[in-house]
C-alpha positions as CSV (number, residue, x, y, z in Angstrom):
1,X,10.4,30.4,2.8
2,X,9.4,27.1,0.5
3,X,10.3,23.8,2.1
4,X,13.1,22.0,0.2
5,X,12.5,18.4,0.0
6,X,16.5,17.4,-0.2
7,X,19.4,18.0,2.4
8,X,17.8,21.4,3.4
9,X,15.6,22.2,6.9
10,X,12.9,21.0,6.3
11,X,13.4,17.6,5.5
12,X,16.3,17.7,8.8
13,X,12.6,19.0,10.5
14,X,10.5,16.0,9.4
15,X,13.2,13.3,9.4
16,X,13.8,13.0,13.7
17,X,15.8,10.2,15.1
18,X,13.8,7.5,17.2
19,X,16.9,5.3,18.8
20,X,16.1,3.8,21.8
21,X,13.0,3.5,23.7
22,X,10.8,1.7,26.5
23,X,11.7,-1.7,27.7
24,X,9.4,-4.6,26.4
25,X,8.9,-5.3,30.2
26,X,7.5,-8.4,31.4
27,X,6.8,-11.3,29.6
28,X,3.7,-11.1,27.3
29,X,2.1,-12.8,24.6
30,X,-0.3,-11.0,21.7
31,X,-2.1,-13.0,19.2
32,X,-2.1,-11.7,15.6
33,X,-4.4,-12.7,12.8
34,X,-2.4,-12.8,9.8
35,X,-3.0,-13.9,5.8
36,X,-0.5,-17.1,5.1
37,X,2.8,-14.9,3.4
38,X,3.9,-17.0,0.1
39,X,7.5,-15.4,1.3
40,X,8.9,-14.4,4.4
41,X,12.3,-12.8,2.5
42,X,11.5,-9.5,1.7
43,X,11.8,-8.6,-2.0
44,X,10.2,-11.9,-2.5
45,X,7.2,-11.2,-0.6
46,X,3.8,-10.3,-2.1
47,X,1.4,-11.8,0.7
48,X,1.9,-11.7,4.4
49,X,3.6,-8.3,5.4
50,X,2.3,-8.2,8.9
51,X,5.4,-10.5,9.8
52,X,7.8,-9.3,7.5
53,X,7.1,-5.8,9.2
54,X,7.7,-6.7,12.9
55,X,11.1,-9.3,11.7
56,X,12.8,-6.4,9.6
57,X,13.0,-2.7,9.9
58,X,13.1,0.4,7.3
59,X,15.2,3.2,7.1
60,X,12.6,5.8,7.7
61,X,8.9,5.4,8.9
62,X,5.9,7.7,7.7
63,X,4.1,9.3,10.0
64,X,0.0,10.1,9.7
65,X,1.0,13.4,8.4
66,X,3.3,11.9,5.7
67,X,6.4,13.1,8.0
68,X,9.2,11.1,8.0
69,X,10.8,9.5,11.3
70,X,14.7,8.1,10.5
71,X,15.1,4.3,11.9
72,X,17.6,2.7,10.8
73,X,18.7,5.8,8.5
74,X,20.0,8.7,9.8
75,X,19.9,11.1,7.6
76,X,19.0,10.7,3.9
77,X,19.7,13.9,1.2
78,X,20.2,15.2,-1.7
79,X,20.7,18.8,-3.4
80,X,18.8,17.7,-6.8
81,X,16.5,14.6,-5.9
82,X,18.7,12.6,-8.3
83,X,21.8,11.8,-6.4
84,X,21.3,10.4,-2.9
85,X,23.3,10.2,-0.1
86,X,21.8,7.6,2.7
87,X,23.8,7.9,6.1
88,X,22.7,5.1,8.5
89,X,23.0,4.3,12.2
90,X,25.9,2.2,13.3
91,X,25.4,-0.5,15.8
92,X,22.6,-2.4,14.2
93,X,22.6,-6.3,14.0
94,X,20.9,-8.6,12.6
95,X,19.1,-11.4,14.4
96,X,22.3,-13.7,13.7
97,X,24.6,-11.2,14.9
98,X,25.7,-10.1,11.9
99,X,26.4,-6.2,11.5
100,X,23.7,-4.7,9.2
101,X,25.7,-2.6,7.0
102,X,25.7,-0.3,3.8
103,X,27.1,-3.4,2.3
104,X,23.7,-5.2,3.5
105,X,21.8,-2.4,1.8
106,X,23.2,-2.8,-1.2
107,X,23.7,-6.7,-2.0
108,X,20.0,-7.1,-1.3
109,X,18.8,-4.2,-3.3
110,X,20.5,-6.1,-6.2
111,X,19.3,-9.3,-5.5
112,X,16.0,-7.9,-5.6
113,X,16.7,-6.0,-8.9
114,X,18.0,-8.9,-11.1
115,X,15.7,-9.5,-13.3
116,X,16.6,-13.3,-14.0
117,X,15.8,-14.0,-10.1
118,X,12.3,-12.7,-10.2
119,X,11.6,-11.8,-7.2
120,X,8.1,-9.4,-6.8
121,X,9.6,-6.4,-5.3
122,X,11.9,-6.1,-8.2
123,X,9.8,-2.8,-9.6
124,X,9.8,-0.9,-6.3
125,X,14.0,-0.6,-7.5
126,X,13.3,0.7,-11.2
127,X,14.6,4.4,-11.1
128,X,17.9,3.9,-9.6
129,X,20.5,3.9,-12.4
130,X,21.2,0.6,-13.9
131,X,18.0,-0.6,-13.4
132,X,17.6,-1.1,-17.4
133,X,20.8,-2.9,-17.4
134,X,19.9,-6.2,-14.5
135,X,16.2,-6.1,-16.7
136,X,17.0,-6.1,-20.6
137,X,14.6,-7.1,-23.0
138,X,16.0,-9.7,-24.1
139,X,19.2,-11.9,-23.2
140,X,20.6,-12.2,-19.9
141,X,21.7,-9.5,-17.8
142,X,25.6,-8.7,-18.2
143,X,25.6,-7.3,-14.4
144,X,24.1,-8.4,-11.6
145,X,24.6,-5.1,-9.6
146,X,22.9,-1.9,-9.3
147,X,25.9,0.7,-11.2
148,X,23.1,3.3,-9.4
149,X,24.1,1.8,-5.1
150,X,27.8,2.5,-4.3
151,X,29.2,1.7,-0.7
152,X,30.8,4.2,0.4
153,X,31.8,3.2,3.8
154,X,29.9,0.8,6.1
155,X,27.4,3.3,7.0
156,X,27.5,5.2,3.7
157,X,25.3,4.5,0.7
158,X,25.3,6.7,-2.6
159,X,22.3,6.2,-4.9
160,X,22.0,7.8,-8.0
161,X,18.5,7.9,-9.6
162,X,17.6,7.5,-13.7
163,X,15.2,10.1,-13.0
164,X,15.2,12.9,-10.3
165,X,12.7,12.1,-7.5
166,X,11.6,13.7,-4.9
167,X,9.6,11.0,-3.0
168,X,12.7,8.7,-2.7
169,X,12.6,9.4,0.8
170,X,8.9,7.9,1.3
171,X,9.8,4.8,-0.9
172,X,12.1,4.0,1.9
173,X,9.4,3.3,4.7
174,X,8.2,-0.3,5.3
175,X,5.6,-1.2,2.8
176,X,8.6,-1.0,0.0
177,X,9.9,-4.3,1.2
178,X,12.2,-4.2,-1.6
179,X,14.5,-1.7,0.1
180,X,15.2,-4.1,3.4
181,X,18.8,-5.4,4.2
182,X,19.3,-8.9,4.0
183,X,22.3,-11.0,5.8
184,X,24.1,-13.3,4.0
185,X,22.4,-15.9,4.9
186,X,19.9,-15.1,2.9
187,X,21.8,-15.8,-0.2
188,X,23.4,-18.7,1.5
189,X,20.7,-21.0,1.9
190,X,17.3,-18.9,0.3
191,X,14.7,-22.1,1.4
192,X,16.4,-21.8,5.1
193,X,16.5,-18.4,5.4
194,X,12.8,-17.9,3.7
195,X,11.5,-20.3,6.6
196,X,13.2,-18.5,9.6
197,X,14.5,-15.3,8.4
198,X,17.3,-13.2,10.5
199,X,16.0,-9.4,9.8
200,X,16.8,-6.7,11.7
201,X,13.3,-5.5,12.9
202,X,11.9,-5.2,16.8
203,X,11.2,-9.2,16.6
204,X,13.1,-12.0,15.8
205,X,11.5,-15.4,15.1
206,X,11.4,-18.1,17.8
207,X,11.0,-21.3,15.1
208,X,10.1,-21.9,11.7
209,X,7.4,-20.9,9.9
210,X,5.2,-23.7,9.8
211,X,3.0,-23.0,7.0
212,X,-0.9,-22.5,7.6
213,X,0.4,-22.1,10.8
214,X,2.3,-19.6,11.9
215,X,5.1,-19.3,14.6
216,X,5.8,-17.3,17.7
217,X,8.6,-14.1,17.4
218,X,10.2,-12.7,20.4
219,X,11.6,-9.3,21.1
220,X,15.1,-8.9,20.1
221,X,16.8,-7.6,23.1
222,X,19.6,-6.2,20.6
223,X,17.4,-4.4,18.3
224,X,18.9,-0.9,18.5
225,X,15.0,1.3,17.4
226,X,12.7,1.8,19.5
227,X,11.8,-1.3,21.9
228,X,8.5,-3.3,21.5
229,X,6.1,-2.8,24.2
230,X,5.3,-6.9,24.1
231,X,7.8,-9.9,24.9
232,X,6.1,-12.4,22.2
233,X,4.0,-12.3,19.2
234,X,2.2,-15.4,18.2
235,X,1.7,-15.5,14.6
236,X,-1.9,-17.5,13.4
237,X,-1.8,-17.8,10.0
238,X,-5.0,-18.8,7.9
239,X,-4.9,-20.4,4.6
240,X,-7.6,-19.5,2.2
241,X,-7.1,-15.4,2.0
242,X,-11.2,-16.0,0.3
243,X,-12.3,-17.0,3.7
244,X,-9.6,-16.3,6.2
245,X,-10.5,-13.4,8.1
246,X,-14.5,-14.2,8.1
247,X,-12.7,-17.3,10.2
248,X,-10.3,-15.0,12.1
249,X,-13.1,-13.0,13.2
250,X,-15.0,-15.8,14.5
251,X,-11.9,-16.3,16.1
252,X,-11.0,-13.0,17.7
253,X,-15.0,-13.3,18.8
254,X,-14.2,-16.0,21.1
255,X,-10.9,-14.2,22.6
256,X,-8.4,-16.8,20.6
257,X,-7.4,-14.2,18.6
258,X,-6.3,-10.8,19.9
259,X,-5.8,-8.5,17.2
260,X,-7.6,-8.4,13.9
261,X,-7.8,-6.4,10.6
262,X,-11.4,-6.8,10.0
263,X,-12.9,-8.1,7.0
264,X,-14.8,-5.1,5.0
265,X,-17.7,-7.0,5.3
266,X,-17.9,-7.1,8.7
267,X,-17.3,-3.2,9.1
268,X,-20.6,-2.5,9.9
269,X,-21.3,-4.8,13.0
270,X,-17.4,-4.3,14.4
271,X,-19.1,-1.4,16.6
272,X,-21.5,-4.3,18.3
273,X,-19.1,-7.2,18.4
274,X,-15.9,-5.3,19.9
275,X,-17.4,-2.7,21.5
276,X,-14.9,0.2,22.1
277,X,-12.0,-1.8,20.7
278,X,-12.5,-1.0,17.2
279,X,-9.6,0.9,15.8
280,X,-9.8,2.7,12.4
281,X,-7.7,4.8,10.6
282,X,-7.9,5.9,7.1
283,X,-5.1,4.6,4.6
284,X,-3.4,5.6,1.8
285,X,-5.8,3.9,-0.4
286,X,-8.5,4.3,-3.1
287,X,-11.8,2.3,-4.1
288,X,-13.1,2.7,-6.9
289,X,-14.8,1.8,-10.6
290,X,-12.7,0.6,-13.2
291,X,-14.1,1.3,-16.8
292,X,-13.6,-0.2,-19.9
293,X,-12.1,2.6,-21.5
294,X,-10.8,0.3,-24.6
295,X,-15.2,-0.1,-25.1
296,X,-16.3,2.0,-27.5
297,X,-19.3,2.9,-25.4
298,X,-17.6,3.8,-22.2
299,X,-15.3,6.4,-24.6
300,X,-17.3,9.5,-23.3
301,X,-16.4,11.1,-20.5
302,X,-20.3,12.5,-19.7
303,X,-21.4,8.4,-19.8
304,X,-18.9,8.1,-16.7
305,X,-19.7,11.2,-14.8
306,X,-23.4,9.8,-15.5
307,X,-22.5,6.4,-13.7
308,X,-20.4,8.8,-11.0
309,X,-23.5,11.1,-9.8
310,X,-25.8,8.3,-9.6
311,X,-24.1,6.7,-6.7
312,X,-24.8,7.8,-3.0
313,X,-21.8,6.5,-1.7
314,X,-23.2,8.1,1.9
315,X,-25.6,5.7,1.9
316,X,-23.4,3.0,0.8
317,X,-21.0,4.2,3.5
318,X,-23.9,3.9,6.0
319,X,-25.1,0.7,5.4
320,X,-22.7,-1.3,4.2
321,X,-19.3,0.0,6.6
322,X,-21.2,1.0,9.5
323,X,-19.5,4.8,8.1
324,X,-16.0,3.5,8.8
325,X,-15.7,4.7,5.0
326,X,-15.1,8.3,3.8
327,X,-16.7,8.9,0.3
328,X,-13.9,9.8,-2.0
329,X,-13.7,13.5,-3.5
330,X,-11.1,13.1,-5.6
331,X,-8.6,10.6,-6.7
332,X,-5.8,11.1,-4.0
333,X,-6.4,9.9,-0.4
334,X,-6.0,12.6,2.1
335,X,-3.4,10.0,3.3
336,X,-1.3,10.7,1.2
337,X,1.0,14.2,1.2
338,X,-0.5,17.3,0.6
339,X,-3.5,15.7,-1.1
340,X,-6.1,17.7,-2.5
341,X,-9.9,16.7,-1.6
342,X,-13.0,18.4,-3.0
343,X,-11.7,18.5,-6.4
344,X,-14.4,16.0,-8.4
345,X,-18.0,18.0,-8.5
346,X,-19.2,14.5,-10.2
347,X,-18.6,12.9,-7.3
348,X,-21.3,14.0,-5.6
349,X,-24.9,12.5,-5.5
350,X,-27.0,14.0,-8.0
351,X,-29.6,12.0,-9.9
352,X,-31.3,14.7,-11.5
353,X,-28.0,16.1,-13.6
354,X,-26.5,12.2,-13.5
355,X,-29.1,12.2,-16.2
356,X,-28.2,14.9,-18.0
357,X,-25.1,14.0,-18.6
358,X,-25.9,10.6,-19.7
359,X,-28.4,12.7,-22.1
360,X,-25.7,14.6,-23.3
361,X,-23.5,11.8,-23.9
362,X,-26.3,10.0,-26.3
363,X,-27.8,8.0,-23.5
364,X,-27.2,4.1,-22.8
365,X,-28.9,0.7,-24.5
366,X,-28.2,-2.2,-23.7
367,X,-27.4,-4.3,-20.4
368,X,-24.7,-3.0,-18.2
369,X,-22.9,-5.4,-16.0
370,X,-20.3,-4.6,-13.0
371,X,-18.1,-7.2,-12.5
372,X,-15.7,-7.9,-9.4
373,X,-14.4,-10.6,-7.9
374,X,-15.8,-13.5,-6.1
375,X,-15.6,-15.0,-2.1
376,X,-14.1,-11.2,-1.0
377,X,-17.0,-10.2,0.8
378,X,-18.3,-7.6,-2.0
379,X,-21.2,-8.8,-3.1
380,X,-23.8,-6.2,-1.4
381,X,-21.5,-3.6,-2.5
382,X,-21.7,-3.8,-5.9
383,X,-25.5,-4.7,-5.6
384,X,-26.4,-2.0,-4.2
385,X,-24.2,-0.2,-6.8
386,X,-25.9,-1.4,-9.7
387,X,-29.3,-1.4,-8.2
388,X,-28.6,2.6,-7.6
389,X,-27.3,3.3,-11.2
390,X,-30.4,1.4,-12.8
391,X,-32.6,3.6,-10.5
392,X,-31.3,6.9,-11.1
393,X,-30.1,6.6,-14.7
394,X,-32.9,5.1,-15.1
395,X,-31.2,2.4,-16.9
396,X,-33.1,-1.4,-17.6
397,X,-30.4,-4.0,-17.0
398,X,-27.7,-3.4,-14.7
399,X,-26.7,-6.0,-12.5
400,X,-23.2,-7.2,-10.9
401,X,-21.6,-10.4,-11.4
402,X,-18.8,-12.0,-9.6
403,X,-16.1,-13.6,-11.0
404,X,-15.6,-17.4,-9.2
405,X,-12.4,-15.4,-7.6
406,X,-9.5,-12.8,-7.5
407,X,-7.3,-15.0,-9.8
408,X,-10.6,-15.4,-12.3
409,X,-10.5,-11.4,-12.1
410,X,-7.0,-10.0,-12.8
411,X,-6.9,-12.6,-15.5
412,X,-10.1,-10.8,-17.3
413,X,-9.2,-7.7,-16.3
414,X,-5.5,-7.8,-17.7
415,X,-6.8,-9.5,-21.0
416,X,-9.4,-6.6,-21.9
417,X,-12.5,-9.5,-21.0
418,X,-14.7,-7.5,-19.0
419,X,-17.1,-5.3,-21.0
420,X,-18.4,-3.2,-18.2
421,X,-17.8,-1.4,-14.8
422,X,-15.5,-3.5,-12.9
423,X,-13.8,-3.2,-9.3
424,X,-11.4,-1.4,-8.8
425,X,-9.0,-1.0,-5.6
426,X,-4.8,0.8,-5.5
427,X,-3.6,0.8,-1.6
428,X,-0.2,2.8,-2.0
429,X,2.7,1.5,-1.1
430,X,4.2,4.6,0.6
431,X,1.4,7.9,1.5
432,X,2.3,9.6,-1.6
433,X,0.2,10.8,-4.4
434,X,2.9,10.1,-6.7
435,X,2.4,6.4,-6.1
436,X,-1.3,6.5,-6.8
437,X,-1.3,8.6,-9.9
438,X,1.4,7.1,-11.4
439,X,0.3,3.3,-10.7
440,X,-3.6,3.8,-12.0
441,X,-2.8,6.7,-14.5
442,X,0.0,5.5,-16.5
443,X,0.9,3.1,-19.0
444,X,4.0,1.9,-17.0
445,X,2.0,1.4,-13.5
446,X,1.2,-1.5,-11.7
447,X,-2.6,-0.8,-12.1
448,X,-2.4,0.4,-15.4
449,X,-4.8,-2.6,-16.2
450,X,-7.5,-0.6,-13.8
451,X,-7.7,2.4,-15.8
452,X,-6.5,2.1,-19.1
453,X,-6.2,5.7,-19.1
454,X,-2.9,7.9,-19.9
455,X,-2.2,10.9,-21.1
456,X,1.3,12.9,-22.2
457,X,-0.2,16.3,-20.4
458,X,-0.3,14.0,-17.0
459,X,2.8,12.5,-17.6
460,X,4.7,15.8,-18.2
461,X,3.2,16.9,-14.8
462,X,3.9,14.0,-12.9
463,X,7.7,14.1,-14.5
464,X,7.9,17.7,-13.3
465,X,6.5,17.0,-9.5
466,X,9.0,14.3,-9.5
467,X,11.9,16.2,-10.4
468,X,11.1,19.3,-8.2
469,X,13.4,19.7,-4.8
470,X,10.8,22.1,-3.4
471,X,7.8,20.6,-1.6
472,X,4.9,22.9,-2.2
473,X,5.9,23.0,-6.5
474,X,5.8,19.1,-5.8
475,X,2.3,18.9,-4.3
476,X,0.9,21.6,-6.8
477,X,2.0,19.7,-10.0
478,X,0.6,16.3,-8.3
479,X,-2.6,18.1,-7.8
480,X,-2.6,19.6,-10.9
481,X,-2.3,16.2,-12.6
482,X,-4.8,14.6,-10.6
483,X,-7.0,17.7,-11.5
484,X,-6.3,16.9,-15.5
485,X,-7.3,13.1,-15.1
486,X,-10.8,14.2,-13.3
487,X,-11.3,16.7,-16.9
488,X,-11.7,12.8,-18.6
489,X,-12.9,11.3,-15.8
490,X,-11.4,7.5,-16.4
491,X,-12.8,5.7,-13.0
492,X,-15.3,6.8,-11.0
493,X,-14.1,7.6,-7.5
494,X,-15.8,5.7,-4.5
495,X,-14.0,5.7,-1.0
496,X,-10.8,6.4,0.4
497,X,-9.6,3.2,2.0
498,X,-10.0,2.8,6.0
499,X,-7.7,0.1,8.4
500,X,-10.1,-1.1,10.9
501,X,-8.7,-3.5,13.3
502,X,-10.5,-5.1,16.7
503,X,-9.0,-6.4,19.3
504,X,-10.1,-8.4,22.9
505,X,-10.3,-6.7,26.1
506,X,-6.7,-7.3,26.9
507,X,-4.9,-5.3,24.3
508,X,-4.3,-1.7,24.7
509,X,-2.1,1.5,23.2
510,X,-3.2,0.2,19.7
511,X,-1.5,2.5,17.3
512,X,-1.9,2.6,12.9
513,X,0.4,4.1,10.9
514,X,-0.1,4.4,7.1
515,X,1.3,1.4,6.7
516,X,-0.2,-1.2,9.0
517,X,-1.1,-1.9,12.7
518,X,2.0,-1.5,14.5
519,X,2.7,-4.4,16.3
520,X,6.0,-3.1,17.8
521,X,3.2,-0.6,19.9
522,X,0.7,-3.1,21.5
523,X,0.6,-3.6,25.2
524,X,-1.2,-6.2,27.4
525,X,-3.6,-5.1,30.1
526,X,-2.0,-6.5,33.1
């Protein structure tokens, strides 16, 4: 029997309350490393999520399997994946006492989807129905709410997609921070309430924000999930996201710090610095090699299989990540659900027929530069990159050549500036493939500026694994599309992403989900 995605057993299978839970015990304080957030209100946020994620909770969680775990939802179906029907749990507050409601739901997934108020998680709403109409291209919007969200009742949402979508459900989980609930507070006084937000998450702050500094969160003792294992989180913020964790290590070196996501560049010496307190877990995430598809030279597809099989990412793995990496064999994380691996042949290390192709494809002249960006701790990668392809494509002039920083990069890479290889990186936002193929492979996604690449046979599959309401026809046509892109082979695949945090000797049960550390989980060794 297929599993049906929508109001049928097996989503009532995967989607299994979590209410209630252990007791945050006695009083305890964890130190967190975190990037300084530009926003601490949800759909405003682009920077910072680690807090935002322990101050507000989702409806449903995502498991490691892609399951799905109801939180503040309890039950969320459909019979088409176009019209939604989201039940939630009553009894939930938020940190002001104020009931979190469907009404909650709803005024803050319009607020989020008005155009005029640009706030950054405004795309993350773009396929429920009246989207179009809060974002026209031109003018003012003549609505400011969502004709796609009805209340039905306080614990009763409708939502009625543009498109049918089977994912829905997995947009839902934290990482979308567009689809939290805000009070009305929030809309009261936005500076106020952007400095000391009231969510409805397992922590609840104690102060401000003090920016580049942090603040300190306690457990909410109404918070109606699953109770935090720790009394107090102490927020450390650090400025200068080019430097900050290099200084955060130093810091969690010395014990001031407890927990840590650890800067990629110091993957490979985590094993001798925290010994057995390194934590990894691989994400729903892609590296990779952007190429200049819009360059005439880089238009045939044996040139970038050339570039593809002259990398030995396993060596790369080895040096550089201390093999914290996995080397990617294909374009969808195993991460994500029902993810095919194994499916890009050129993906493996092969000098000898890397040159072949590049034969084939009327060979390369010329200097070949890979350019990334600056101060993120990628420099030896994409040395070592361009020393390999020079070696085995036995190609003069390749060298890589940072840009002075991130900004310096998107700016170039968005304009069409960057006449060669270039760095490439999607983390999805919920552990779907639907959210990788359709942000890197098409014109409308959020990294279509890393491929450059689309195609109207991909985009008819992806339309049809969206619609489906049966699982396994969903996963094949994903595959299949993901299959269809390797044929042209736009970017060259390099590793699937990996979460590696450390921690000191006094933090224990440290648990990573596909979205983030959980934070909710930690524990102090008494």
């Amino acid at each position: 029997m297929p599993k049906v995605i929508p109001a049928l057993t097996a989503l009532a299978l995967l989607l299994t309350g979590c209410a209630g839970g252990e007791d945050s015990g006695a009083a305890s304080t964890i130190t967190v490393a975190v990037g300084e957030p530009d926003h601490l209100t949800p759909g405003r946020s682009t920077v910072g999520l680690e807090g935002i994620r322990a101050l507000f909770a989702p409806l449903v969680k995502a498991d490691e399997h892609g399951g799905l775990t109801y939180v503040q939802a309890r039950s969320v179906e459909s019979e088409d994946s176009k019209n939604w029907t989201i039940h939630l749990r009553s009894g939930w507050k938020f940190h002001n006492g104020e009931a979190v409601t469907a009404q909650s739901y709803a005024d803050a997934w319009n607020k989020t989807a008005y155009g005029p108020n640009a706030w950054a998680a405004n795309g993350q709403l773009a396929n429920i129905e009246g989207y179009d109409a809060l974002n026209p291209a031109k003018g003012k919007p003549k609505t400011d709410k969502l004709s796609g969200v009805k209340v039905v009742n306080e614990t009763t949402l409708k939502v009625t997609l543009a498109n049918p979508d089977s994912q829905f459900p997995l947009q839902l989980t934290s990482n979308q921070v567009g689809f939290y609930p805000l009070p009305k507070a929030a809309y009261e006084d936005p500076a106020a309430f952007d400095r000391k937000p009231a969510g409805n998450g397992p922590y609840k702050l104690d102060g401000e924000w003090e920016k580049n500094k942090g603040a300190t969160a306690s457990a909410y003792g109404d918070y109606q999930g699953q109770k935090p294992l720790t009394s107090h989180l102490d927020f450390r913020s650090y400025t200068d996201l080019a430097t900050a964790y290099t200084d955060a290590y130093t810091d969690a070196q010395a014990g001031t710090v407890d927990v840590l996501q650890a800067p990629v560049n110091k993957y490979s010496q985590t094993k001798t610095d925290f010994a057995g307190r390194v934590y990894s877990y691989q994400a729903p995430s892609l590296e990779f090699i952007s190429l200049p598809l819009y360059d005439e030279r880089y238009q045939k597809p044996g040139l970038r299989k050339a570039i593809s099989m002259a990398i030995d990412r396993d060596a790369v793995n080895n040096t550089m990540y201390g093999g914290l990496y996995e080397p990617a064999t294909s374009l969808t994380p195993p991460a994500e659900v029902g993810a095919k691996t194994d499916v890009c042949d050129e993906c493996t290390f092969d000098p000898k027929e890397a040159r072949k192709e590049l034969a084939a494809a009327g060979g390369w002249s010329g200097p070949m530069v890979i350019t990334y960006p600056g101060g993120l701790g990628f420099d030896e990668l994409y040395k070592a990159v361009a020393n390999q392809i020079r070696q085995n494509l036995r190609i003069d002039n390749v060298t890589a050549r940072p840009t002075a920083d991130f900004a310096e990069f998107s700016e170039k890479a968005m304009a069409k500036k960057i006449n060669g290889p270039y760095h490439g990186h999607w983390g999805a936002l919920y552990p779907s493939m639907q959210n990788t193929l359709r942000s890197i492979f098409t014109k409308a996604g959020d990294c279509y500026a890393c491929s450059y690449y689309s195609e109207p046979e991909v985009d008819s599959l992806l339309r049809r694994a969206d619609a489906s309401t049966v699982t396994e026809e969903s996963e094949k046509l994903y595959n299949k599309a993901q299959e269809r892109i390797l044929e042209d082979f736009p970017v060259v695949p390099l590793f699937y992403g990996t979460y590696v945090y450390v921690t000191t000797e006094r933090i224990s049960n440290v648990v990573i989900g596909p979205a983030d550390l959980e934070l909710d989980r930690l524990r102090v060794i008494e």
